[in-house]
C-alpha positions, 0 to 999 in steps of 0.5 A, spaced: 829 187 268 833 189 262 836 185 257 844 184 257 848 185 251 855 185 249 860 188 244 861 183 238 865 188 234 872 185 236 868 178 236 867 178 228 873 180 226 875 172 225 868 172 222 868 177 217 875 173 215 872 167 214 865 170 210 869 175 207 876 172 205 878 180 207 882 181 213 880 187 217 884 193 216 884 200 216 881 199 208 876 195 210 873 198 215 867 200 210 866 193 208 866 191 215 862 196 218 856 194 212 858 186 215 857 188 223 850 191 220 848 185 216 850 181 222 846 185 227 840 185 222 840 180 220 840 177 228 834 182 229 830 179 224 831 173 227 829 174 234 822 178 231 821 171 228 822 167 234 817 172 238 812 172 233 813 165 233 812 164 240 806 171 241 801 166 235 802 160 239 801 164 245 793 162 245 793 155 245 798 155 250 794 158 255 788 154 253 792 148 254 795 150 261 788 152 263 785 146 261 791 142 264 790 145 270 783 144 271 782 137 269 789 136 274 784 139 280 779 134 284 775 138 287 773 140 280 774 132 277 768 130 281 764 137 279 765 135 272 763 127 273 756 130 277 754 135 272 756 130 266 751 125 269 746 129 269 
C-alpha cells in the first residue's frame, strides 16, 4: 500500500498571500520556496505527533480489545464464573 500525495505547489500560492501579505512572483520565489518548506515541515512534524500519540496508547488499546473480546465470549464467561466459585 502506498501512501497518495498530491502537489500543493500551486495550491499555496493563495496561502503564501494571506500569511505572507507577498504576492508570488519571480522576486518572491526565495521567499516562497522557504514557505512550501516551513509548510511541509511544519506538516511532518504533525503527523510524527499524531503517530507517536497513537503507537504510546497502542498497548492499552490492545488490552482493552482483548479484554472486550474475551468477556464478550460465553464459553469463556461461563469458565470465568466456574473457576471464580472455587
Amino acid at each position: 500500500m502506498s501512501i497518495r500525495t498530491q502537489n500543493n505547489y500551486e495550491a499555496f500560492k493563495s496561502d503564501f498571500k494571506k500569511d505572507t501579505g507577498l504576492d508570488y512572483s519571480k522576486d518572491t520565489i526565495s521567499e516562497y520556496l522557504q514557505y512550501i518548506n516551513f509548510r511541509q515541515s511544519d506538516h511532518q512534524a504533525q503527523t510524527n505527533l499524531y503517530i507517536i500519540n497513537h503507537i504510546n496508547q497502542l498497548p492499552d488499546t490492545i488490552r482493552l480489545k482483548i479484554g472486550e473480546m474475551i468477556t464478550s465470549h460465553d464459553t469463556i464467561k461461563e469458565l470465568l464464573k466456574k473457576l471464580g466459585n472455587r
